[in-house]
C-alpha positions in Angstrom: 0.0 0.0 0.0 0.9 3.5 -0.9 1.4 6.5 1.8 0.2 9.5 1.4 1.3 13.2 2.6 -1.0 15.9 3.4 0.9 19.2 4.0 -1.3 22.3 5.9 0.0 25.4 5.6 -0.7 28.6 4.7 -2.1 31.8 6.6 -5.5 31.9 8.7 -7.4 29.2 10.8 -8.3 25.7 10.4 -4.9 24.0 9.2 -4.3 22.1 12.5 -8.4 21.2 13.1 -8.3 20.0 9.3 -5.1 18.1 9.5 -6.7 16.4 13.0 -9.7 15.3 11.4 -8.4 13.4 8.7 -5.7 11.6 11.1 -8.2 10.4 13.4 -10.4 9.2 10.6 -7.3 7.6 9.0 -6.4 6.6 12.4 -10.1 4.6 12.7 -9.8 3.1 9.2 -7.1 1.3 10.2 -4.2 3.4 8.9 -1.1 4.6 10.7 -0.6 8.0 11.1 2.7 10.2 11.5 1.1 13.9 12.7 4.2 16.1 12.9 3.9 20.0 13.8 6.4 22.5 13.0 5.8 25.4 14.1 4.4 25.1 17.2 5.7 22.9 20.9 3.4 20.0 21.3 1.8 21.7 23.6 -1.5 21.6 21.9 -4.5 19.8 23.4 -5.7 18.4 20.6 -2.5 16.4 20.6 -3.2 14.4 23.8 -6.0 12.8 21.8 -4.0 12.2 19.3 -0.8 10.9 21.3 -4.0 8.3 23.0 -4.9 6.8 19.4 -3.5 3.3 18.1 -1.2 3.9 14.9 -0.7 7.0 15.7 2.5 8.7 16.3 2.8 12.8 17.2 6.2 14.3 16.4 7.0 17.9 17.2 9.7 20.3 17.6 10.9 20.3 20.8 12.4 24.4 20.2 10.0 27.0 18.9 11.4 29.3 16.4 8.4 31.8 15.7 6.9 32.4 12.1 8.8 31.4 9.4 7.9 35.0 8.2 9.7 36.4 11.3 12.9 34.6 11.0 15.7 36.2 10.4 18.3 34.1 7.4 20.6 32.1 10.8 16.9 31.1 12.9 16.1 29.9 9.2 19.2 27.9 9.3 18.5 26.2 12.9 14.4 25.8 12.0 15.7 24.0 8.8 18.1 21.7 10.8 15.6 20.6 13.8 12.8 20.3 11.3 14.9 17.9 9.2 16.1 16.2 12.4 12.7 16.1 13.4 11.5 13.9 10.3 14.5 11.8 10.3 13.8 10.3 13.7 10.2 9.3 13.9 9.9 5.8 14.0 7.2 5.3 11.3 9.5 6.2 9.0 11.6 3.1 9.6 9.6 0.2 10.9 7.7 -2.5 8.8 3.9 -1.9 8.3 2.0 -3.9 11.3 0.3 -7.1 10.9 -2.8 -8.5 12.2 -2.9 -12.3 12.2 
């Protein structure tokens, strides 16, 4: 089976509530699930739902680094380097697909 990637982004409301509502459904078909957030701390609420759901694993930036838009060219740099980390070291990435007997 095939992943898919759904990215949020852009300005005004909803991105986070959209991007929720898709992973729990994915999450209830079945499917697993990597929900990372960049630009905020994981200290969201609608995380600890999230963080409670089978096949599904939360990844987030430990350091917050603003708005992209705020950023000067060297907090680029270090958003760009823990972001990357970030991605690298969720473990969905790199185990097997489960398997029900």
């Amino acid at each position: 089976m095939q992943g898919m990637i759904h990215l949020y982004c852009g300005d005004g409301k909803g991105k986070t509530t959209a991007a929720v509502g898709l992973s729990v459904r994915a999450a209830g078909a079945g499917k697993r699930v990597l929900f990372a957030q960049f630009l905020k701390d994981g200290s969201s609420s609608e995380l600890n739902i999230l963080r409670a759901l089978p096949n599904v694993e939360v990844a987030c930036c430990e350091q917050n680094f603003g708005f992209f838009k705020s950023m000067d060219g060297q907090t680029k740099a270090a958003a760009r380097l823990a972001y990357s980390a970030l991605i690298c070291s969720c473990s969905m990435r790199r185990s097997p697909p489960a398997t029900t007997a």
